[in-house]
C-alpha positions as CSV (number, residue, x, y, z in Angstrom):
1,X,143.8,144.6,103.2
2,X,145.9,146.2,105.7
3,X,147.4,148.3,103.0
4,X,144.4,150.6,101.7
5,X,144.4,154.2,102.8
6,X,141.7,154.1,105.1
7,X,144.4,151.9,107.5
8,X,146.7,155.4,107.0
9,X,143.8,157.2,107.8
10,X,143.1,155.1,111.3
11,X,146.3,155.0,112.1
12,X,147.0,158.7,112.1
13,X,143.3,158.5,113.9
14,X,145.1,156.4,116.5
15,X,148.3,158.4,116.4
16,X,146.6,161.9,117.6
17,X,144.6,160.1,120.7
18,X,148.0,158.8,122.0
19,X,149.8,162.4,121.4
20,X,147.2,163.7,123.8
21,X,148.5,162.0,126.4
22,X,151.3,164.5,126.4
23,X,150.2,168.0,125.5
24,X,148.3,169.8,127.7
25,X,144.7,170.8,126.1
26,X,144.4,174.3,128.2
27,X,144.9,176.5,130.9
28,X,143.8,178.9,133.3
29,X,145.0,181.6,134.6
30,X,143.6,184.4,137.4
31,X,145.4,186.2,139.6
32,X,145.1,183.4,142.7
33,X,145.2,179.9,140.5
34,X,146.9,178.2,137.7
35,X,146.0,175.0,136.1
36,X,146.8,173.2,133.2
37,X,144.6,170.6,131.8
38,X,146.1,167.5,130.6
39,X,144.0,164.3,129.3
40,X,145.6,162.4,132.9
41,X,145.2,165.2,135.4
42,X,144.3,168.8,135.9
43,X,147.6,170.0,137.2
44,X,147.6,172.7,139.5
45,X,150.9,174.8,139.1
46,X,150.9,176.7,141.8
47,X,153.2,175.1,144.7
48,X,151.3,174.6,148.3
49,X,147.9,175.4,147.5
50,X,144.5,174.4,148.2
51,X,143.6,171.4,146.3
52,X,139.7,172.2,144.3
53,X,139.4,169.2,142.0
54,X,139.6,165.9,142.6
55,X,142.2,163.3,141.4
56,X,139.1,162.0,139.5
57,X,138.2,164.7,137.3
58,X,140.0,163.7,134.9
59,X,138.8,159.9,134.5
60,X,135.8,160.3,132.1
61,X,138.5,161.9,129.4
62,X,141.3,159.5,130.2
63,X,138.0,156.6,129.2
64,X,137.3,158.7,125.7
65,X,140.2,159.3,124.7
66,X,141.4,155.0,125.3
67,X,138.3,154.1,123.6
68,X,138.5,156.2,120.7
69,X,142.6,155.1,120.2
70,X,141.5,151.2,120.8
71,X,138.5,151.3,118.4
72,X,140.6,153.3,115.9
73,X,143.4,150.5,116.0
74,X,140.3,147.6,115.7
75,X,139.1,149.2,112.9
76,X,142.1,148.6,110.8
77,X,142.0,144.9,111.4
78,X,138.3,144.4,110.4
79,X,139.7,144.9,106.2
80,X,137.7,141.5,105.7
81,X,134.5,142.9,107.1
82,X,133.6,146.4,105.7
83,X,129.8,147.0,106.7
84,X,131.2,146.4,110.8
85,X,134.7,148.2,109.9
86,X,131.9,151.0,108.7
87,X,129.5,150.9,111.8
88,X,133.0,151.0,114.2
89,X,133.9,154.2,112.6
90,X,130.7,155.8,112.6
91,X,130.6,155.0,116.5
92,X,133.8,156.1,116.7
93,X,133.4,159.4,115.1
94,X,130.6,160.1,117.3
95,X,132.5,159.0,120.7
96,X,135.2,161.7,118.7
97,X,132.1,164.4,119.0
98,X,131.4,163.9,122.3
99,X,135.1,164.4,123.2
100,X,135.6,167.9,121.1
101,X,132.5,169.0,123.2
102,X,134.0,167.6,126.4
103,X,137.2,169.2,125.7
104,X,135.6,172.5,124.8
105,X,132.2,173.1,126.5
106,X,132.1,170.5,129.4
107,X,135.4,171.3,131.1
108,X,136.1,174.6,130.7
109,X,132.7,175.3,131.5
110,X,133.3,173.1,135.5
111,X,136.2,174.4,135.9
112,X,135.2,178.1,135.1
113,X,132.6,177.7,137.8
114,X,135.4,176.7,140.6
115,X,137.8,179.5,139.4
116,X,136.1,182.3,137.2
117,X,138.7,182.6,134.7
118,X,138.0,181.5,131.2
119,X,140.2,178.9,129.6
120,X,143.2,179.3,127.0
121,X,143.2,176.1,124.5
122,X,146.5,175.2,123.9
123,X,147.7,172.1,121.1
124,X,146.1,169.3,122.9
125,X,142.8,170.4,122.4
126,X,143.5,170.2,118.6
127,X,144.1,167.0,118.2
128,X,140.6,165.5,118.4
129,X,139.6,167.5,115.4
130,X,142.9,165.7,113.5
131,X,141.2,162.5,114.8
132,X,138.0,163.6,113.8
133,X,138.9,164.4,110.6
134,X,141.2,161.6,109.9
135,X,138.2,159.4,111.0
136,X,135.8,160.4,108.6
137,X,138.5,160.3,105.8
138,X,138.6,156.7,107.1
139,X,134.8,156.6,106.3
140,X,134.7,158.2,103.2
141,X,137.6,155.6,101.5
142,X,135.7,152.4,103.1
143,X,132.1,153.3,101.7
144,X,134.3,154.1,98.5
145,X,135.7,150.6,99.0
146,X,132.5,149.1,99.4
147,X,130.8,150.6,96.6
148,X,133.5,149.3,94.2
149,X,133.1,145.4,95.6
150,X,129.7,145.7,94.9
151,X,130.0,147.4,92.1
152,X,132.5,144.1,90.6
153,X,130.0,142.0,92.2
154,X,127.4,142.5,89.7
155,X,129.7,142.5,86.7
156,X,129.8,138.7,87.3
């Protein structure tokens, strides 16, 4: 049912991917550039200067982060079918991996390189560890689910 806490637990999931859209994740400063990372673009805030990324860099995280919301927001309709509700969730927490590194390894580490000053994480970055933790708290109550169906099951 719809009801059960693992659908609070996806929901908040689903809650902390869309927030990202509006917080930046980090920035970086040096004495000649200063960008701010979003989850949409890489915003450079200094006014009439040289452009070093592309308008694309940003289009593998803009893919994750959708993915991980839209699976999220499946998983809470699949309440009929726990064992695929389960594998969605596991795939999902992994996707949610892959994203934390992104956020913290992969991107800093690129942009680094262009502009050798190291990043400062700001909110955004946090909120694929509320995902990710939210997620698996998701896991933990469906197996629980699970295990008391079959449980009831051979009672009869």
């Amino acid at each position: 049912m719809i009801q059960r806490i693992q659908s609070v637990f996806l929901l908040v999931a689903f809650i902390a991917c869309i927030v990202m859209f509006f917080f930046s994740i980090a920035s970086f400063y040096s004495d000649f550039y200063c960008f701010k990372l979003y989850v949409i673009k890489l915003k450079n805030m200094v006014p009439d200067s040289e452009i070093i990324f592309s308008s694309f860099f940003t289009i593998p995280l803009i893919i994750v982060v959708l993915l991980i919301a839209v699976l999220a927001m499946i998983t809470i309709f699949l309440y009929k079918n726990r064992q695929l509700q389960i594998k969605i969730n596991k795939l999902n927490i992994l996707i949610n991996i892959i994203l934390i590194v992104g956020i913290f390894f992969g991107y800093p580490e690129i942009i680094e390189r262009k502009i050798e000053t190291g990043p400062s994480f700001e909110i955004g970055a946090y909120f694929p560890l509320i995902s990710l933790v939210f997620l698996v708290l998701a896991n933990r109550s469906i197996i629980k689910d699970e295990k008391l169906i079959k449980s009831a099951d051979r009672l009869r």
